[in-house]
N, C-alpha and C positions, 0 to 999 in steps of 0.2 A: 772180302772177295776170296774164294775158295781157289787154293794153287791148282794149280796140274799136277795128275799125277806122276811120280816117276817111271809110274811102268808104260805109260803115255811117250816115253823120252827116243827117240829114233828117228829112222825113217818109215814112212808110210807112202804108197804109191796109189794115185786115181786107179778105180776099178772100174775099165770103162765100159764092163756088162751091166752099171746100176750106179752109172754116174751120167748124170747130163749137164752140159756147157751148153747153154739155148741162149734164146732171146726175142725180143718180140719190140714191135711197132707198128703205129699206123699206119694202114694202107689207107688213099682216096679220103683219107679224113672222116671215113666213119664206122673204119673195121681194124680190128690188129691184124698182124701176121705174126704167125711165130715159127721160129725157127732152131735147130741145133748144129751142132759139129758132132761129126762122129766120129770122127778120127782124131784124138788127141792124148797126150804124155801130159802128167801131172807129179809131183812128187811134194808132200809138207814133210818140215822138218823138226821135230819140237823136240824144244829147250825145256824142261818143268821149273827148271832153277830162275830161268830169265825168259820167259815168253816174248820178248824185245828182240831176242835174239833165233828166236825160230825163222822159217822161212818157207815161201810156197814159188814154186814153179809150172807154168805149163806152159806146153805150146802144141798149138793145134794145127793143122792140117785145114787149109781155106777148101782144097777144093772136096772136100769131105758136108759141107756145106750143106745141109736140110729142110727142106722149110714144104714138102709135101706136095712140090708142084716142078716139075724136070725143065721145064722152060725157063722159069725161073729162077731155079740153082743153078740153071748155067749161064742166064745175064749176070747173076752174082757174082759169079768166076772171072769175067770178063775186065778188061779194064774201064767201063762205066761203073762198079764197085770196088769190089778185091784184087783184082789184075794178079789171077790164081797163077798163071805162069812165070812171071815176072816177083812176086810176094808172096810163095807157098805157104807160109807160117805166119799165124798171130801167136806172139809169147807175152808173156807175163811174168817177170821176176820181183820177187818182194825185195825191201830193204828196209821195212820195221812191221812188226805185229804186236801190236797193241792192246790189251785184255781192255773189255772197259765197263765190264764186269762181269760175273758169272756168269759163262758159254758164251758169253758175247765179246769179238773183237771184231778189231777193225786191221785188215790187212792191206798196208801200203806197199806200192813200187811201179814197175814202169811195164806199160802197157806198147806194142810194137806193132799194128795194123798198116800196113799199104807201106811200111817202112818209115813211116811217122809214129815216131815215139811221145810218148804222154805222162804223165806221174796219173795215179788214179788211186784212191782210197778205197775199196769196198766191206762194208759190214757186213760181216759172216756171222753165225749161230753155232753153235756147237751143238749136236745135237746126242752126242753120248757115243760110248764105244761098246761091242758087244763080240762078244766070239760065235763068231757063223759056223753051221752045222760041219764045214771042212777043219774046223780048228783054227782058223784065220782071224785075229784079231781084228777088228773092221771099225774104222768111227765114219758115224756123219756128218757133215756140214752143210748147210744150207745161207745163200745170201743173193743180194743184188743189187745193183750201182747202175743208175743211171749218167747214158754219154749222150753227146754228142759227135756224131758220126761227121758231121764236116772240120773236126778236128784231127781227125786221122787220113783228109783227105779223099774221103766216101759223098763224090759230091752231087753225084748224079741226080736228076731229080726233071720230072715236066711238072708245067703248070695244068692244074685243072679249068674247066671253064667256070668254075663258082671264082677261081683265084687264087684258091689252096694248091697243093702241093700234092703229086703222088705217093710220095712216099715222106716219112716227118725225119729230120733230125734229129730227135729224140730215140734211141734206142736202148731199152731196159736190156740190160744183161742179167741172166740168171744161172745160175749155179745149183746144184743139188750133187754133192760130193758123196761117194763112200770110198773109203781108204784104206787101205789094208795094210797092216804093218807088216815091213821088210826087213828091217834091221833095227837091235837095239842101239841106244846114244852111250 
């Protein structure tokens, strides 16, 4: 398994002109929806020495909330979802990072929606660092972990008349990260 490099070793901050935090699920049982956050703070922190001991943070901004339709980012907001005024922020703090082989880890810690916290795993991709035409060291990441939304209390939901559900449990979360480093470690 190939280390990290040292020049890799600092801080990096989400670049959020060419970072998306989305997600997507079924609507009505026979379409997705997808959706992002546009408003949100990310920062990785890497260790080259001990990648166990890096770390990732974010936290978003609920009523920043996406999904291509105004009626419905704002039922989202509401307390039949996110209850945006009452839960402004979904965060995310790691407490291990795991390599589990080249470019590939798994970043664990605790996930914070509706004020119902969660441990969650997600398998991230490293997808390379490069220097952007401003001089900005920049890396990619790409991944995503499937939840369950009635675990955080997202419980809302009518029946259909087949007997399905309008909207599923099930929601993929997606991730397409660029970072730009801030400081060296």
């Amino acid at each position: 398994m190939a280390d990290i490099k040292p020049e890799y070793a600092g801080q990096w901050r989400f670049d959020p002109a060419h970072t998306r935090i989305g997600f997507s699920t079924r609507h009505a049982m026979v379409t997705k929806v997808r959706g992002a956050f546009n408003d949100f703070e990310g920062t990785i922190t890497v260790d080259p020495d001990a990648p166990e001991r890096s770390a990732v943070q974010l936290t978003i901004k609920v009523a920043s909330i996406d999904t291509r339709n105004a009626d419905r980012d704002q039922h989202l907001r509401t307390n039949d979802f996110f209850d945006a005024p009452n839960f402004p922020e979904i965060t995310f703090v790691s407490d291990r990072v795991d390599q589990v082989d080249e470019g590939h880890f798994i970043v664990s810690g605790s996930v914070t929606i509706r004020g119902v916290t969660r441990e969650v795993s997600i398998p991230i991709d490293f997808m390379g660092v490069e220097r952007d035409p401003m001089g900005n060291l920049r890396a990619g990441f790409e991944g995503s972990r499937r939840i369950n939304r009635q675990d955080f209390g997202l419980k809302w939901n009518t029946t259909l008349d087949s007997g399905g559900v309008l909207v599923s449990d099930k929601i993929t979360l997606e991730f397409e990260v660029s970072a730009i480093k801030v400081e060296d470690g």
